[in-house]
N, CA, C and O atoms as a Tinker XYZ file with bonds, in Angstrom:
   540  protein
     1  N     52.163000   54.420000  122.479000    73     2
     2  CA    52.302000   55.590000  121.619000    64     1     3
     3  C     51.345000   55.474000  120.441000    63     2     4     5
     4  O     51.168000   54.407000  119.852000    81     3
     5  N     50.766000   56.550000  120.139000    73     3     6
     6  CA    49.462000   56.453000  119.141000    64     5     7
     7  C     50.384000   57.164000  117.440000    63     6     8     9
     8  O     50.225000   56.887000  116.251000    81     7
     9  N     51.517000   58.346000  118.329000    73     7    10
    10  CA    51.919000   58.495000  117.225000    64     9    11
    11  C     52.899000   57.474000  115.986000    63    10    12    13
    12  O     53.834000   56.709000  116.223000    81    11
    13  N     52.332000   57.784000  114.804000    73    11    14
    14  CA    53.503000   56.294000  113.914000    64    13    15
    15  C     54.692000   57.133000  113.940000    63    14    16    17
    16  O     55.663000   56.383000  113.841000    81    15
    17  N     54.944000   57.968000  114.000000    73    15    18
    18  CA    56.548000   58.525000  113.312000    64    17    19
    19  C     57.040000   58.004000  115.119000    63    18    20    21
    20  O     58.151000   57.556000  115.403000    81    19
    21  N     56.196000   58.162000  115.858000    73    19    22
    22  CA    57.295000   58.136000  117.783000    64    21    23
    23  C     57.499000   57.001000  117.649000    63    22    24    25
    24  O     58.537000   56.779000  118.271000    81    23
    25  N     56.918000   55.541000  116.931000    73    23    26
    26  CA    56.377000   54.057000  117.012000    64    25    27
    27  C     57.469000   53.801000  115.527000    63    26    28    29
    28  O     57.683000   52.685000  115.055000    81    27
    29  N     58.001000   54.978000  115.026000    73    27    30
    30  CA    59.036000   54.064000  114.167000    64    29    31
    31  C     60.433000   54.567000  115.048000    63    30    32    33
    32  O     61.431000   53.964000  115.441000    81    31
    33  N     59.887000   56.226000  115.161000    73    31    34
    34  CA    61.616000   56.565000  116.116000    64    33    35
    35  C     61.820000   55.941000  117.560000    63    34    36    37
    36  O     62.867000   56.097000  118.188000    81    35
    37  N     60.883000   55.319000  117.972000    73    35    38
    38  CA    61.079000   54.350000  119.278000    64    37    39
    39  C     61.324000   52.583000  119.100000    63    38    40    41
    40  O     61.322000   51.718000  119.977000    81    39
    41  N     61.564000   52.435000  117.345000    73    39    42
    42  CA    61.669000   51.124000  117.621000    64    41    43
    43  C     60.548000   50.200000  117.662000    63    42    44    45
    44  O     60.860000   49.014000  117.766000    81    43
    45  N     59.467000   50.447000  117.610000    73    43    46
    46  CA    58.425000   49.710000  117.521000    64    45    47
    47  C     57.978000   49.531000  116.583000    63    46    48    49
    48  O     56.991000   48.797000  116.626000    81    47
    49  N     58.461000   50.140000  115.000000    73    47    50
    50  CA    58.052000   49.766000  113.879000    64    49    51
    51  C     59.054000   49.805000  113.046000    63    50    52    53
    52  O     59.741000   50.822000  112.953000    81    51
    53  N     59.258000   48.856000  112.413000    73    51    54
    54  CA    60.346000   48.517000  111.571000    64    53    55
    55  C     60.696000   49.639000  110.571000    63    54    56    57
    56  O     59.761000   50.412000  110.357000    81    55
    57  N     61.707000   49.861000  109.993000    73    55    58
    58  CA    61.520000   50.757000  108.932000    64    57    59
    59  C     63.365000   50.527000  108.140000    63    58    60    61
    60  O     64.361000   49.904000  108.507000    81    59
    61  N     63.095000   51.262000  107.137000    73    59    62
    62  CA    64.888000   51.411000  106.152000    64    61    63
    63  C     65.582000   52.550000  106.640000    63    62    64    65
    64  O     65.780000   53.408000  105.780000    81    63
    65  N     66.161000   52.887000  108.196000    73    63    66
    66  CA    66.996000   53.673000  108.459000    64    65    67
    67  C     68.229000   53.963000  107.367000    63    66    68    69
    68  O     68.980000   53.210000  106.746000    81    67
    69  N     68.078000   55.409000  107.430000    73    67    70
    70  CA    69.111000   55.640000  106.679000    64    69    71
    71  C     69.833000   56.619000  107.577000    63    70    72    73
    72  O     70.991000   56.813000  107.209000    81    71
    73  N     69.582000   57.073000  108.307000    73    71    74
    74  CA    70.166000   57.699000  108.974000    64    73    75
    75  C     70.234000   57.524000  110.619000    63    74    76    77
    76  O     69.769000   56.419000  110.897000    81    75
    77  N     70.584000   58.118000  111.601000    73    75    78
    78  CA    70.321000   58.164000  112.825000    64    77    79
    79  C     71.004000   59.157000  113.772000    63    78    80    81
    80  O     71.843000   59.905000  113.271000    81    79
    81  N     70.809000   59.227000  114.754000    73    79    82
    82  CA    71.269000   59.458000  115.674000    64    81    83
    83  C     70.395000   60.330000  117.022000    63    82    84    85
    84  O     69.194000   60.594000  116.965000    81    83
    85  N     71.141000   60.622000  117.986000    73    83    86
    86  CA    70.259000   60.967000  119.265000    64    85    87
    87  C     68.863000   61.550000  119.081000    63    86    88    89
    88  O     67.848000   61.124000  119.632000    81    87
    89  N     68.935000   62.578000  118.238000    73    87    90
    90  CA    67.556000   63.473000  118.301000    64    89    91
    91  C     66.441000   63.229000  116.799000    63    90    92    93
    92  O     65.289000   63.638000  116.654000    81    91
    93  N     67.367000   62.355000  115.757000    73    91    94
    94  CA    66.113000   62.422000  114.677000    64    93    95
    95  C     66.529000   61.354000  113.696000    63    94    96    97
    96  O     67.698000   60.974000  113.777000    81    95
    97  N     65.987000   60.977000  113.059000    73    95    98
    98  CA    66.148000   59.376000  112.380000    64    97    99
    99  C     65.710000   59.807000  110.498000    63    98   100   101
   100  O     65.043000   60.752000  110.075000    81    99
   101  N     66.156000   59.083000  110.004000    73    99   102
   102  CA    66.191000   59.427000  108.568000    64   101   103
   103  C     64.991000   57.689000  108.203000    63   102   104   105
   104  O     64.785000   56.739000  108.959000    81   103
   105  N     64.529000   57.914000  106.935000    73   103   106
   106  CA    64.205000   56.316000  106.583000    64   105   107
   107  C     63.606000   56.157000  105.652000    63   106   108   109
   108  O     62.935000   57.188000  105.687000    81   107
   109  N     63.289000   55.641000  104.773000    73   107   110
   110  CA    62.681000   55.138000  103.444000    64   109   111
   111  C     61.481000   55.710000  103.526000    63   110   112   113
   112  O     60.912000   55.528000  104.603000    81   111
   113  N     60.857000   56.411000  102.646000    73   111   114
   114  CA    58.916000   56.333000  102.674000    64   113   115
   115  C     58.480000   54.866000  102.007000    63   114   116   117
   116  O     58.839000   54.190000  101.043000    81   115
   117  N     57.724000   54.790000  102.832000    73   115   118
   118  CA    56.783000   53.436000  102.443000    64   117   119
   119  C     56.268000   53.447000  100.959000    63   118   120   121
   120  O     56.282000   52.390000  100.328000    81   119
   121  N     55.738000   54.797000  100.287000    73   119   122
   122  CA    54.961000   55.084000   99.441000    64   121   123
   123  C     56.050000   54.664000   98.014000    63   122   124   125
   124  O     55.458000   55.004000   96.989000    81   123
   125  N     56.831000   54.310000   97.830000    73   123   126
   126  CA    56.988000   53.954000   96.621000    64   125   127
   127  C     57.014000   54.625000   95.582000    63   126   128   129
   128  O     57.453000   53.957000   94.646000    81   127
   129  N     56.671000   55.915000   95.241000    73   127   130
   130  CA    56.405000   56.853000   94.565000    64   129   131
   131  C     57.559000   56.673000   93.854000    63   130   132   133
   132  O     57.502000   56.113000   92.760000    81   131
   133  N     59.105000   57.248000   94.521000    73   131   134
   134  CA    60.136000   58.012000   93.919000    64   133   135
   135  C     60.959000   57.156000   94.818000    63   134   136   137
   136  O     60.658000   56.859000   95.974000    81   135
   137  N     62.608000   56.591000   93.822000    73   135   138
   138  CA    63.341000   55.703000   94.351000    64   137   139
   139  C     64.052000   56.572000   95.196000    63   138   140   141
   140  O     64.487000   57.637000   94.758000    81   139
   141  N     64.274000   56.089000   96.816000    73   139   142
   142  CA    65.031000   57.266000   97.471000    64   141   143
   143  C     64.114000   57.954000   98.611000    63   142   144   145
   144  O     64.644000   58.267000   99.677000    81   143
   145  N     62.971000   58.149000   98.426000    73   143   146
   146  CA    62.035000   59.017000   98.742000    64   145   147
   147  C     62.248000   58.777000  100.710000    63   146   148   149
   148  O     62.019000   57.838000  101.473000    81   147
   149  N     62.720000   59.994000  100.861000    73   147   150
   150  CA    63.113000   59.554000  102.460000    64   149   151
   151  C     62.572000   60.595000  103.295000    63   150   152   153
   152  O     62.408000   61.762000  102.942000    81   151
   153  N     62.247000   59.996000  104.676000    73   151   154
   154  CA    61.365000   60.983000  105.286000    64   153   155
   155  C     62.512000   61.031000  106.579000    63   154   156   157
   156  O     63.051000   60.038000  107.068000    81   155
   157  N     62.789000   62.833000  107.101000    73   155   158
   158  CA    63.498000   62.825000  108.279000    64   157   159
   159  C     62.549000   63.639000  109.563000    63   158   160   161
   160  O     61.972000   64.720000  109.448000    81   159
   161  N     62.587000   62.948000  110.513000    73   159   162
   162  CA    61.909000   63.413000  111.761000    64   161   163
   163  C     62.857000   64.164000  113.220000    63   162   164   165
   164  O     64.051000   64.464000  113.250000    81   163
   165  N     62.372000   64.229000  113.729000    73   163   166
   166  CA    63.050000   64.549000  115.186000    64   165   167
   167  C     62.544000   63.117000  116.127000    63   166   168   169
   168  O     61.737000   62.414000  115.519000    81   167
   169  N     62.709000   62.908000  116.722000    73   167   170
   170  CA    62.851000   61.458000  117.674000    64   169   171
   171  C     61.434000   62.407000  118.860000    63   170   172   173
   172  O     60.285000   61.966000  118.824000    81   171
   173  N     61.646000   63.189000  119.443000    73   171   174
   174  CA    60.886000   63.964000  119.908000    64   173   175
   175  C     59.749000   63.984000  119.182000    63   174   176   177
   176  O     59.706000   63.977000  117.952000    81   175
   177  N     58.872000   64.006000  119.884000    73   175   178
   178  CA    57.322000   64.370000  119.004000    64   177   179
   179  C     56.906000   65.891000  119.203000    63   178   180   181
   180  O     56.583000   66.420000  120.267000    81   179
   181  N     56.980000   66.437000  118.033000    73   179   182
   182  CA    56.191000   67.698000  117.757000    64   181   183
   183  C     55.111000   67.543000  116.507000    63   182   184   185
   184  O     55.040000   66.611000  115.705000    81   183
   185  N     54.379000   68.611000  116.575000    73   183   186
   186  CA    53.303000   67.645000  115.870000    64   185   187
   187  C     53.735000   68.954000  114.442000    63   186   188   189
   188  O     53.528000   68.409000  113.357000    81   187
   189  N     54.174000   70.223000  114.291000    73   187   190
   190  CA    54.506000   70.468000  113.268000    64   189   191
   191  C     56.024000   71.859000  113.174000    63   190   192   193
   192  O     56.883000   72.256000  113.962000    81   191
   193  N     55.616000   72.179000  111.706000    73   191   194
   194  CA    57.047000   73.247000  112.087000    64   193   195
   195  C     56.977000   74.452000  112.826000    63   194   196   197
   196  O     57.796000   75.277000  113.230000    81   195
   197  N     55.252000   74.245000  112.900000    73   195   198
   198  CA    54.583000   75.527000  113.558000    64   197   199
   199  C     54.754000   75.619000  115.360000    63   198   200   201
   200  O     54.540000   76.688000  115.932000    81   199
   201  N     55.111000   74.511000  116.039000    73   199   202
   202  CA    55.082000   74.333000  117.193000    64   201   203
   203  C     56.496000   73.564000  117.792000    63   202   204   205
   204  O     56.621000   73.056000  118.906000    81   203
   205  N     57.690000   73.652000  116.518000    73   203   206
   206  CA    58.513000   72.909000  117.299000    64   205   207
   207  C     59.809000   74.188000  117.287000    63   206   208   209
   208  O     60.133000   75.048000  116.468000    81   207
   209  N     60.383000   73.722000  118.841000    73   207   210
   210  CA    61.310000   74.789000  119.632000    64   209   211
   211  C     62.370000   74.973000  118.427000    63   210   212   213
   212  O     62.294000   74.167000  117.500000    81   211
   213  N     63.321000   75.952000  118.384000    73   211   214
   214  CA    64.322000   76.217000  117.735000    64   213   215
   215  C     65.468000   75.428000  117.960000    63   214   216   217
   216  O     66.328000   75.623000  117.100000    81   215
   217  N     65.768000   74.615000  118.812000    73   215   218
   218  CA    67.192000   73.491000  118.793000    64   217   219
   219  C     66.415000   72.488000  118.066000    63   218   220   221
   220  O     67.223000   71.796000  117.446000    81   219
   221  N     65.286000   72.113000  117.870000    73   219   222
   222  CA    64.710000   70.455000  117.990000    64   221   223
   223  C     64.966000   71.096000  116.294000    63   222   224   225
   224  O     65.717000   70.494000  115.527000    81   223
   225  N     64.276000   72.299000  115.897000    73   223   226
   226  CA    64.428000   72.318000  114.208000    64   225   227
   227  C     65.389000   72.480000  113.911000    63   226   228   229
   228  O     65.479000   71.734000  112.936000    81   227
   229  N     66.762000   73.187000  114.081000    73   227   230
   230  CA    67.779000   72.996000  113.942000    64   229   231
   231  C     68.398000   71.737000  113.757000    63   230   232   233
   232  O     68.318000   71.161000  112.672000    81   231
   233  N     68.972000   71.289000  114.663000    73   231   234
   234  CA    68.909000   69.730000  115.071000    64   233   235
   235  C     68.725000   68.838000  113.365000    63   234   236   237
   236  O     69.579000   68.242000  112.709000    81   235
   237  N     66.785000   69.164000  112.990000    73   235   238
   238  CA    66.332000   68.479000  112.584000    64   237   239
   239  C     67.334000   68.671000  110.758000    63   238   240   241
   240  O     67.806000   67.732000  110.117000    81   239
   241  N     67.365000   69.857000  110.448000    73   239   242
   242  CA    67.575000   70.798000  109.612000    64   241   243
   243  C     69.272000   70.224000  109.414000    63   242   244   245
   244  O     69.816000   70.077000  108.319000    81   243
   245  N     69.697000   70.046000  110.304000    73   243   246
   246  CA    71.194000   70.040000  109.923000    64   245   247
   247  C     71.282000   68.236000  109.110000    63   246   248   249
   248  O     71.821000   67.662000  108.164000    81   247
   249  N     70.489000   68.004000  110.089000    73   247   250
   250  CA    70.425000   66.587000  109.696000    64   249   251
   251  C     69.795000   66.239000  108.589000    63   250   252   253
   252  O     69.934000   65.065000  108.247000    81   251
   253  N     69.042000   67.033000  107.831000    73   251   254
   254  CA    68.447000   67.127000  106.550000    64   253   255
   255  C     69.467000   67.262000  105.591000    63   254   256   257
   256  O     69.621000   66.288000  104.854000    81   255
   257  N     70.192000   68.222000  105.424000    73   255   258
   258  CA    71.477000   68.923000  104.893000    64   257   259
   259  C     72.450000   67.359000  105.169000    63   258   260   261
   260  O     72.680000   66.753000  104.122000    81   259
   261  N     72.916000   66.812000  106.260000    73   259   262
   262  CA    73.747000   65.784000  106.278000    64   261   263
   263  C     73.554000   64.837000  104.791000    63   262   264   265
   264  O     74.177000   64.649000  103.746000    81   263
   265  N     72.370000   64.425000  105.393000    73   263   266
   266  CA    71.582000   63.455000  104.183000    64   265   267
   267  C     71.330000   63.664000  102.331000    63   266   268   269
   268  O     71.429000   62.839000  101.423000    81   267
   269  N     71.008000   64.997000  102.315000    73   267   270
   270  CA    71.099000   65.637000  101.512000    64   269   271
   271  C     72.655000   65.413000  100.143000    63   270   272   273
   272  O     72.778000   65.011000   98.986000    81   271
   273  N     73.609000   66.016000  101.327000    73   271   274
   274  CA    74.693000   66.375000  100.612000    64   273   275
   275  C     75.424000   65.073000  100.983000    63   274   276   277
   276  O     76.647000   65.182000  100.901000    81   275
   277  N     74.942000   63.785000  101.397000    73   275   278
   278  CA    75.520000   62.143000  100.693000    64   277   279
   279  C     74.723000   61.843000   99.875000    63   278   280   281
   280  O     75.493000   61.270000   99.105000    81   279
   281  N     73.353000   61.736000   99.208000    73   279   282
   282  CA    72.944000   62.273000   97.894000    64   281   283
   283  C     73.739000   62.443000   96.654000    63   282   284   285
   284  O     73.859000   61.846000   95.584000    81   283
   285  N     74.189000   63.398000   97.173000    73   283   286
   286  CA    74.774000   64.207000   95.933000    64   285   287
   287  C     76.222000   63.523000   96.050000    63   286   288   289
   288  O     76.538000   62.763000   95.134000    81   287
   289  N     77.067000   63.717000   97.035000    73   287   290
   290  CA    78.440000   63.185000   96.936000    64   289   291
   291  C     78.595000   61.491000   96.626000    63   290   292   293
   292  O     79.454000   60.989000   95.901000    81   291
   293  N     77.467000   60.724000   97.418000    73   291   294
   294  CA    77.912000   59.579000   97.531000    64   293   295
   295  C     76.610000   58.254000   96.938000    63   294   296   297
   296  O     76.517000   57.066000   97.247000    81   295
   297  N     75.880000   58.989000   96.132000    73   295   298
   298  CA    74.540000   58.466000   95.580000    64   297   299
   299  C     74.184000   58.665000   94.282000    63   298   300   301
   300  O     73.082000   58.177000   94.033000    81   299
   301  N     74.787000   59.277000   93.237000    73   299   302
   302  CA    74.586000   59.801000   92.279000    64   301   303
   303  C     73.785000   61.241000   92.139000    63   302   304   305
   304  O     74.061000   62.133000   91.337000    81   303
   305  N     73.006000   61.243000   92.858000    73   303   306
   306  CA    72.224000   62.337000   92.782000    64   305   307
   307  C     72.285000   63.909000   92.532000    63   306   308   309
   308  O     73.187000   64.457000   93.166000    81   307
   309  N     71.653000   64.587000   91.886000    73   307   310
   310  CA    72.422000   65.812000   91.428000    64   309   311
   311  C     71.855000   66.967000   92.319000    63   310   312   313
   312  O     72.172000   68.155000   92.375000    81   311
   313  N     71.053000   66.347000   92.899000    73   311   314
   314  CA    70.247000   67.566000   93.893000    64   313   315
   315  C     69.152000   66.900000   94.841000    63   314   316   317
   316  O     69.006000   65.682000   94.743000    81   315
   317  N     68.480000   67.511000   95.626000    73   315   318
   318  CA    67.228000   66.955000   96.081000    64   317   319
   319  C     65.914000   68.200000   96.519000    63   318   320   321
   320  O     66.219000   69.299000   96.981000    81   319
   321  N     64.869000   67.890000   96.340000    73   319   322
   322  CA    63.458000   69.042000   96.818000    64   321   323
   323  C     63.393000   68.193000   98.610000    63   322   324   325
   324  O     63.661000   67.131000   99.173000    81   323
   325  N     62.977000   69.229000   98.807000    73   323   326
   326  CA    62.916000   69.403000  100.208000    64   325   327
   327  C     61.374000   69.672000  100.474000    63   326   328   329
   328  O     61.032000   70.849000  100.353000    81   327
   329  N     60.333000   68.695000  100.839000    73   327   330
   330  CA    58.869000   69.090000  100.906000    64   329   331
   331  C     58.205000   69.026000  102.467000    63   330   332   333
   332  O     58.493000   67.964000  103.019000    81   331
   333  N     57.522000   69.777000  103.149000    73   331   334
   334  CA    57.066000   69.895000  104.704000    64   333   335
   335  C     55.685000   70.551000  104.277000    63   334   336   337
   336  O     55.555000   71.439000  103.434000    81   335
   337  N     54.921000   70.093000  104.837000    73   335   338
   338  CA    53.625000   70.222000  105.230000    64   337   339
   339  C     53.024000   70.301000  106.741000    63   338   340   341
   340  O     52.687000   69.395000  107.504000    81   339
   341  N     53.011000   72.047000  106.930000    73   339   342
   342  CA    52.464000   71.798000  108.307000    64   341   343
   343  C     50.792000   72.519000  108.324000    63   342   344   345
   344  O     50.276000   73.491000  107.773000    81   343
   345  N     50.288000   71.378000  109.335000    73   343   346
   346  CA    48.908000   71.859000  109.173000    64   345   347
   347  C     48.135000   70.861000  108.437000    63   346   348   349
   348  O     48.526000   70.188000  107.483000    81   347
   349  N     46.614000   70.846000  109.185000    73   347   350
   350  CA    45.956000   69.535000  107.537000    64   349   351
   351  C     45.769000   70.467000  106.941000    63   350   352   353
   352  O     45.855000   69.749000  105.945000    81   351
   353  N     45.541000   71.663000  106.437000    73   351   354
   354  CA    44.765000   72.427000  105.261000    64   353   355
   355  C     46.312000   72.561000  104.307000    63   354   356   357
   356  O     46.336000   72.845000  103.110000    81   355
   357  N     47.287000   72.339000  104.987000    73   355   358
   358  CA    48.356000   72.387000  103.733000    64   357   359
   359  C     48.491000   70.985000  103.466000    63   358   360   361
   360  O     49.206000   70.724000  102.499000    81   359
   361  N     47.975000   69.997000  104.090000    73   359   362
   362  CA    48.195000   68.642000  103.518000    64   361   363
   363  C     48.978000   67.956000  104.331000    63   362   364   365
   364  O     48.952000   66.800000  103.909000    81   363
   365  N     49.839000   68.037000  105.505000    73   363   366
   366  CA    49.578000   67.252000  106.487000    64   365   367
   367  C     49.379000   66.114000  106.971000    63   366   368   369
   368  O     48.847000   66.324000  108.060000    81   367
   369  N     49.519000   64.691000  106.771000    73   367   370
   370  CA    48.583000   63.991000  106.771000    64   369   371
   371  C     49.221000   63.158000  108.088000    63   370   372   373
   372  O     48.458000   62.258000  108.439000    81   371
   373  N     50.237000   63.237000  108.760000    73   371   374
   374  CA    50.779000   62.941000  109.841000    64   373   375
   375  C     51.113000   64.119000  111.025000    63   374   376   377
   376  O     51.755000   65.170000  111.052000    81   375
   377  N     50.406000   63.428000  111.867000    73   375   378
   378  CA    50.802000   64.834000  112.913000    64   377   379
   379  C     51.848000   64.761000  114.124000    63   378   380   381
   380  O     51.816000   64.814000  115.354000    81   379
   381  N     53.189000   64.544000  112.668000    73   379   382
   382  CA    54.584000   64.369000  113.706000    64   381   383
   383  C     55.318000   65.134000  112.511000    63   382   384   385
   384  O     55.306000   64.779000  111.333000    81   383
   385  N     56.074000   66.452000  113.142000    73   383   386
   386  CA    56.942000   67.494000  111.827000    64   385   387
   387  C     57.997000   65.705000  111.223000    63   386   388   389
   388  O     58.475000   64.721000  111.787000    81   387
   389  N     57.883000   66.176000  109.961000    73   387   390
   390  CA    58.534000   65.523000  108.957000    64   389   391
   391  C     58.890000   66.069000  107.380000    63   390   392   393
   392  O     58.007000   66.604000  106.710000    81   391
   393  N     59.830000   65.942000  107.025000    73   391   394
   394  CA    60.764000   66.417000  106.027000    64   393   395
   395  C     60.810000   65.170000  105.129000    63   394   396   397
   396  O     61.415000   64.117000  105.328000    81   395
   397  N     59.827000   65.628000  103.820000    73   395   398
   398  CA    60.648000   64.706000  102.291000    64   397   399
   399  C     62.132000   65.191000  101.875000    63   398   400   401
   400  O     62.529000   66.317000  101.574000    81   399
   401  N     62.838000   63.923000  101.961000    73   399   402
   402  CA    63.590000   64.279000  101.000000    64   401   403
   403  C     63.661000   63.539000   99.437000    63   402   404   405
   404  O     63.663000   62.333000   99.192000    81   403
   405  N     63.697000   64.245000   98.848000    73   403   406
   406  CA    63.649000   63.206000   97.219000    64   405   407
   407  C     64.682000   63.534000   96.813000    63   406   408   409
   408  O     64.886000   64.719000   96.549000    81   407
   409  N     65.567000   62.649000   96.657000    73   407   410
   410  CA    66.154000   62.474000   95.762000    64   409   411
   411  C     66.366000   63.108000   93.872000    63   410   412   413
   412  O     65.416000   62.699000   93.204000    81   411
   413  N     67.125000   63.746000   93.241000    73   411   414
   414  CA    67.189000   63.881000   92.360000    64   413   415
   415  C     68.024000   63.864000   91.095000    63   414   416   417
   416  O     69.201000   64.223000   91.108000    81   415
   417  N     67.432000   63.462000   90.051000    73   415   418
   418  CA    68.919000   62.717000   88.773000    64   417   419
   419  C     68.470000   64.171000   87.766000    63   418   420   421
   420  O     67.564000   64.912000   88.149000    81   419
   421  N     68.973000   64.345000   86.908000    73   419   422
   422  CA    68.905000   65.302000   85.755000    64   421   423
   423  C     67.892000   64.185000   84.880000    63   422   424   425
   424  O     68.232000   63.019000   84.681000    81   423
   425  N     66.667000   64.741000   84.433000    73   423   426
   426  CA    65.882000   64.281000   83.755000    64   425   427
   427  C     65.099000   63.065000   84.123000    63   426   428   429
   428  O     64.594000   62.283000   83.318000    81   427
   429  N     65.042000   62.968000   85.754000    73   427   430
   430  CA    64.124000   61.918000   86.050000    64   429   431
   431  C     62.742000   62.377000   85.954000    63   430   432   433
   432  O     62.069000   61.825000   86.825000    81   431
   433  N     61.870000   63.402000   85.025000    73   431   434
   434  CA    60.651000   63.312000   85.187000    64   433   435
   435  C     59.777000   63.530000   86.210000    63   434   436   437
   436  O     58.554000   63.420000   86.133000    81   435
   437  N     60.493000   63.880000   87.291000    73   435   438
   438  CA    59.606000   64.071000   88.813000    64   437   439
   439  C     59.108000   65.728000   88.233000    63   438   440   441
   440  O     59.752000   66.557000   87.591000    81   439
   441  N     57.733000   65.766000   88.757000    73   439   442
   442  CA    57.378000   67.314000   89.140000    64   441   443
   443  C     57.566000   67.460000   90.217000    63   442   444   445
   444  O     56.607000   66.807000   90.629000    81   443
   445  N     58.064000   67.817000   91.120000    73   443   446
   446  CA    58.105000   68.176000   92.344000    64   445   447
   447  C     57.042000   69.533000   93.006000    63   446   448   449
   448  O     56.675000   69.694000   94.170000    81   447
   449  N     56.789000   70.249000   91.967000    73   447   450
   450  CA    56.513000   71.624000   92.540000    64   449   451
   451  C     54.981000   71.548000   92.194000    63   450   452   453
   452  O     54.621000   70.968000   91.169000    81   451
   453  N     53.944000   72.224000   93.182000    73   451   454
   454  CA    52.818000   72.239000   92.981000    64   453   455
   455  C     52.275000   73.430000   91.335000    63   454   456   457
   456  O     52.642000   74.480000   90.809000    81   455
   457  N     51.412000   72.547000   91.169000    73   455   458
   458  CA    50.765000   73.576000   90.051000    64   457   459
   459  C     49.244000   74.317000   90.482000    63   458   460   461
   460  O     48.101000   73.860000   90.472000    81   459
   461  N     49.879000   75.901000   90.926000    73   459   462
   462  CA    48.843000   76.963000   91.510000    64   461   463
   463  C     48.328000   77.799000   90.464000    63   462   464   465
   464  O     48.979000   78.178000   89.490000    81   463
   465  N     46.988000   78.100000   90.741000    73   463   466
   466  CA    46.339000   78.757000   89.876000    64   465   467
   467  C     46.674000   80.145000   89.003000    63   466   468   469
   468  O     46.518000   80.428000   87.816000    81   467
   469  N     47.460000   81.224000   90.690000    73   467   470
   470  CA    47.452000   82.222000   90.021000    64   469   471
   471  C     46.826000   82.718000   91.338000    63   470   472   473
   472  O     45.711000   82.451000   91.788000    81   471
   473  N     48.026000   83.691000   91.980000    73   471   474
   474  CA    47.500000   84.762000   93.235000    64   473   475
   475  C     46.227000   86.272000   92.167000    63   474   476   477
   476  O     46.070000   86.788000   91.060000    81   475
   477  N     45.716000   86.278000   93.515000    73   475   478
   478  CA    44.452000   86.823000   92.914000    64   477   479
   479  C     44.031000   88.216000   93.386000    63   478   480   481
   480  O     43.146000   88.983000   93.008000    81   479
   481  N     45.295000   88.306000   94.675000    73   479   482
   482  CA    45.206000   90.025000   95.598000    64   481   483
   483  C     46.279000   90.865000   95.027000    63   482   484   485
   484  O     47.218000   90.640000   94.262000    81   483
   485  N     45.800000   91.992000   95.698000    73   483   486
   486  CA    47.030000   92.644000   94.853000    64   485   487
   487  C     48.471000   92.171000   95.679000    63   486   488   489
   488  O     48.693000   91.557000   96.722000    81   487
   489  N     49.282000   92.781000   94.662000    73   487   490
   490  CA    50.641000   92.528000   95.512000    64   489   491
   491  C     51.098000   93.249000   96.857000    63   490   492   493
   492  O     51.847000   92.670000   97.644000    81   491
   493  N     50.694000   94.335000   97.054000    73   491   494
   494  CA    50.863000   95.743000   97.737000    64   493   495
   495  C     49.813000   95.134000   99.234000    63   494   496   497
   496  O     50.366000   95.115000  100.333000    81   495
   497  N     48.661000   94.779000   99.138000    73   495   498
   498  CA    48.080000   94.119000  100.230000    64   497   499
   499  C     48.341000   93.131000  100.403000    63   498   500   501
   500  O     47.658000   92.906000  101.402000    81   499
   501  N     49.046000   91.911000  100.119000    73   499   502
   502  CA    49.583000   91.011000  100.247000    64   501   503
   503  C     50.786000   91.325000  100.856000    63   502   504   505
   504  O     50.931000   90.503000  101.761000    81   503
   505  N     51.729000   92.094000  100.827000    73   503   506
   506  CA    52.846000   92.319000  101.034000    64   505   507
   507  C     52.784000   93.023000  102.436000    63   506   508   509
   508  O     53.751000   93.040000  103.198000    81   507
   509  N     51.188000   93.786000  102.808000    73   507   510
   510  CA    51.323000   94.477000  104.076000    64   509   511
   511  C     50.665000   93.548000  105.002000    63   510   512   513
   512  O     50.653000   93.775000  106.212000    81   511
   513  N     50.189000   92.645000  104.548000    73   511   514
   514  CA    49.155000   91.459000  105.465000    64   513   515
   515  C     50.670000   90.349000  106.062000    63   514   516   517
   516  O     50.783000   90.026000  107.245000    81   515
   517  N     51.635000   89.941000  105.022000    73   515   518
   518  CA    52.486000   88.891000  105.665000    64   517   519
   519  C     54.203000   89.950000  106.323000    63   518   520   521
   520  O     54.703000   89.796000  107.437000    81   519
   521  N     54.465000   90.433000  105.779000    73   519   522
   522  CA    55.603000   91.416000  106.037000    64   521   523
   523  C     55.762000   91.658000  107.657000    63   522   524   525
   524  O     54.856000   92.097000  108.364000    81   523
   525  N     57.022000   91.308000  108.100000    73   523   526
   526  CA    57.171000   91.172000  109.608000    64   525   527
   527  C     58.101000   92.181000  110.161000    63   526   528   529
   528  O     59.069000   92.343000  109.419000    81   527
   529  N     58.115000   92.854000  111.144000    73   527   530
   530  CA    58.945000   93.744000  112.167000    64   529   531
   531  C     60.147000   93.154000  112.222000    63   530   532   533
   532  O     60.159000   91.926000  112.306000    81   531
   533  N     61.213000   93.769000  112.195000    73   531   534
   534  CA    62.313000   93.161000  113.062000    64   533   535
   535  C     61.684000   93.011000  114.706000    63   534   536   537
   536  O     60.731000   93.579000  115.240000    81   535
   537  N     62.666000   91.986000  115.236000    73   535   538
   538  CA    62.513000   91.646000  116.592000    64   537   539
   539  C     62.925000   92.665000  117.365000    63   538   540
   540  O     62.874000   92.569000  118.591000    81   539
């Protein structure tokens, strides 16, 4: 397996499970950044949110929420940001769907949220370019 997230959810690379079970695995980020900082996958390899079936994200999603809300009940934590990157031009940098979860205290200093310049179209063409049909 070439992919690292299939080479940690198959057991071939060690990691700080925090979670588990049949379809997706919870576990420490390596990166050190933020105490807590946990990444959740699907066990399945999809390479983003753009290409994976509706049970596998589900699935993945509930199990986000599991983790999440022991956080808060059973960790101190008062909340957590939820960060996904699909695609390299959004930043990307693994091509197996994966979910930050961070952890959060009241006044730990994290920015979490990107700092954007400032949309630059109007609102009215913007709104007719992404705006979707019902099914």
């Amino acid at each position: 397996m070439e992919c690292v997230f299939c080479r940690i959810a198959g057991g071939e690379l060690p990691c700080r499970t925090i979670y588990e079970d049949g379809e997706t695995k919870v576990f420490l980020d390596i990166a050190g950044d933020v105490d807590g900082h946990m990444i959740a996958i699907p066990k399945k390899h999809v390479e983003s949110l753009l290409d994976c079936d509706e049970e596998t994200l589900a699935h993945l999603m509930q199990t986000v929420q599991r983790v999440a809300k022991h956080c808060v009940a059973r960790c101190g934590c008062a909340g957590v940001n939820l960060l996904n990157a699909s695609g390299v031009c959004a930043g990307q940098s693994v091509p197996h769907l994966h979910i930050h979860i961070i952890p959060r205290k009241p006044e730990d200093g994290i920015d979490a949220w990107p700092h954007f310049e400032g949309a630059g179209q109007d609102p009215d063409q913007v709104y007719e370019q992404f705006r979707m049909e019902r099914p």
